[in-house]
N, C-alpha and C positions, 0 to 999 in steps of 0.2 A: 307649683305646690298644690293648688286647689282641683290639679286635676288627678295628683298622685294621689289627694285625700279621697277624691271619689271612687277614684277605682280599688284603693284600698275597702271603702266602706261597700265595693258593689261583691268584692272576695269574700268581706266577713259574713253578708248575707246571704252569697251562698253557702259558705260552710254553715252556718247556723240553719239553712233550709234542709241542708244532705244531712246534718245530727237530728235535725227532728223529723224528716223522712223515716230514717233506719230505726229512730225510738216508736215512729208509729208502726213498721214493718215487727218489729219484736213485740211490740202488747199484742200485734192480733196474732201472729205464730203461735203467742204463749195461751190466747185462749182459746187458738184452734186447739192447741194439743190440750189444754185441760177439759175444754167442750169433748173431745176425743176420748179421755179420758173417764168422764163421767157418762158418756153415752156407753162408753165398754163397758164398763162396771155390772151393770147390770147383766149385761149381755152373758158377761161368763157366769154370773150367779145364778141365771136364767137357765144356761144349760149346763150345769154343773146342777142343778134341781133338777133339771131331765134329765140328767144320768144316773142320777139316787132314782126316780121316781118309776125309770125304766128297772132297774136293778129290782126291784121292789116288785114289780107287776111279774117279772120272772119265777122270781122267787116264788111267790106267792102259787102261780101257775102251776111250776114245777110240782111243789109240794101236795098239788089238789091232784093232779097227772101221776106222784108217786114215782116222779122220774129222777132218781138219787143221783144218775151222774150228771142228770144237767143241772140240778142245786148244788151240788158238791161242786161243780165248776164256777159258779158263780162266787168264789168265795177263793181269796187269798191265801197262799201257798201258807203263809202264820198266820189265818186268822181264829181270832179265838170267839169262843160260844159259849154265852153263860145261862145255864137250864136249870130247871129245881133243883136237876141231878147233881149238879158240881155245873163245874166250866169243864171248855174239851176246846184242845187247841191244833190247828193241822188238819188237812185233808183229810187223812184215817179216818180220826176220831166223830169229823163231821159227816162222812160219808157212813160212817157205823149210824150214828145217830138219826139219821136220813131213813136207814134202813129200818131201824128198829118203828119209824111214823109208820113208814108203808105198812111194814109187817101188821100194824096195827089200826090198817083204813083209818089213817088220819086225813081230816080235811080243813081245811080254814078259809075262814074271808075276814075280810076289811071291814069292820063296820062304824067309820068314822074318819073326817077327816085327816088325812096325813100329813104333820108338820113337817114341814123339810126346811132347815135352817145349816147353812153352808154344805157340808160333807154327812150331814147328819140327820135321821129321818125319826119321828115317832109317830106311831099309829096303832088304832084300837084293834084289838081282834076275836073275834071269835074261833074257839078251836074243838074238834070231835075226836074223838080216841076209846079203841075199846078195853084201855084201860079205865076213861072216864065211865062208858058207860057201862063197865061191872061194875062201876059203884053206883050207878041209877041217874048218870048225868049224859043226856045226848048231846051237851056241848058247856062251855065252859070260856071266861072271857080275860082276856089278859090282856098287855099291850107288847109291842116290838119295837126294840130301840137298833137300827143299824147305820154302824158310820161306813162310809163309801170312800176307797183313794185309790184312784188307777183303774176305776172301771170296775176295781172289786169290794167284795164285801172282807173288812180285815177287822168286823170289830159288829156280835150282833148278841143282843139280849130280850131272853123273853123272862114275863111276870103277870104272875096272875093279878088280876085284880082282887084288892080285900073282902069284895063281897063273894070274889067267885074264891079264892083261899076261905075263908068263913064255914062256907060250906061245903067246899073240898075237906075242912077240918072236922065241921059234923059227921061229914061220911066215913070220915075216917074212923073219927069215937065209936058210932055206931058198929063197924064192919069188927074194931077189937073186941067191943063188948060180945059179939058172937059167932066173928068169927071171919075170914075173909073166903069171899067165896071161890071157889074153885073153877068157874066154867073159864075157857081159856088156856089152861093146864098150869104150872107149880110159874115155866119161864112168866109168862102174865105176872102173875099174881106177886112174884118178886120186883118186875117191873114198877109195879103198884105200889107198895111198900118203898121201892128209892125215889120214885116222882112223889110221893106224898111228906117222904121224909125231909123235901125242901121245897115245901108249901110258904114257910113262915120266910123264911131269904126272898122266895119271889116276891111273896106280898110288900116285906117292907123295902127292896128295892125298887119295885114299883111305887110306892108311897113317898120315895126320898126322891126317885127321878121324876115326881110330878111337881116336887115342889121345889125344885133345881129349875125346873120348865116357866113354872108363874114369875120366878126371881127374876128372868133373864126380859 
């Protein structure tokens, strides 16, 4: 009997040793994959910010180069673009709009750091157009909102800033009061009249996406 008891008692210690074996096998598994997990994390928001950030420096290049079909490619078979002028959604309408920068030796840079928070990028700009400067402005400062999915741009908005609206607005009272000037020829100067006519959209969407921005 006392030797059935031993051997029974020498069985139960081993299974009791093989269930807390396999329970220590399982806690470190689960924090390799959570350590795993947490070390990826980053990793892909890391280069998912290098894919905005690269998309963004093309862009940018592009538009200084006045190279329409390589911005026009950067950007999603639907994506939409929303400008003083209205919104414009689609290849066409982006690649007209491309055209019409060139047409008018536009150039821009970055002058300030670039948030990039998930798919989603905002940065300060400075921008030149000879529509701006028949009204006496060699540049003019607004910000760019673009969201990035798939490598492309499916989703980008510009706005002027309220000081640079303010007096894009003076310019404008002034140029009614006597008159708008003509050098450029009549296409210009219509230009000018639909970019000024959504001065006050860009400002206050600028104004509402900055304070969307401090919220978050």
């Amino acid at each position: 009997m006392r030797s059935t008891s031993l051997g029974r008692n020498r069985t139960d210690r081993s299974v009791v040793r093989r269930v807390k074996d396999t329970l220590s096998w399982l806690i470190v598994a689960s924090f390799g994959v959570l350590l795993a997990g947490y070390i990826a994390a980053p990793s892909a928001a890391h280069a998912q910010g290098a894919d905005v950030q690269s998309l963004i420096d093309a862009f940018i290049a592009g538009e200084n180069a006045h190279n329409v079909d390589g911005v026009t490619s950067l950007f999603d078979d639907n994506a939409t673009v929303m400008l003083a002028t209205g919104p414009l959604q689609g290849k066409d309408a982006i690649k007209a709009w491309q055209q019409e920068l060139s047409d008018g030796h536009f150039s821009i840079s970055v002058t300030g750091a670039v948030s990039i928070s998930g798919s989603t990028a905002n940065y300060p700009v400075t921008v030149a157009l000879d529509a701006f400067r028949q009204l006496g402005f060699d540049s003019l400062d607004g910000t760019e909102e673009m969201v990035v999915a798939n490598g492309k741009i499916v989703s980008f908005t510009f706005a002027f800033t309220p000081e640079a609206g303010a007096r894009f607005g003076a310019a404008l009272a002034a140029a009614t009061s006597v008159g708008m000037p003509t050098t450029g020829g009549a296409d210009l100067s219509i230009s000018i009249w639909a970019l000024l006519g959504g001065v006050t959209l860009c400002t206050v969407g600028y104004t509402l996406r900055r304070k969307a921005i401090h919220r978050l």
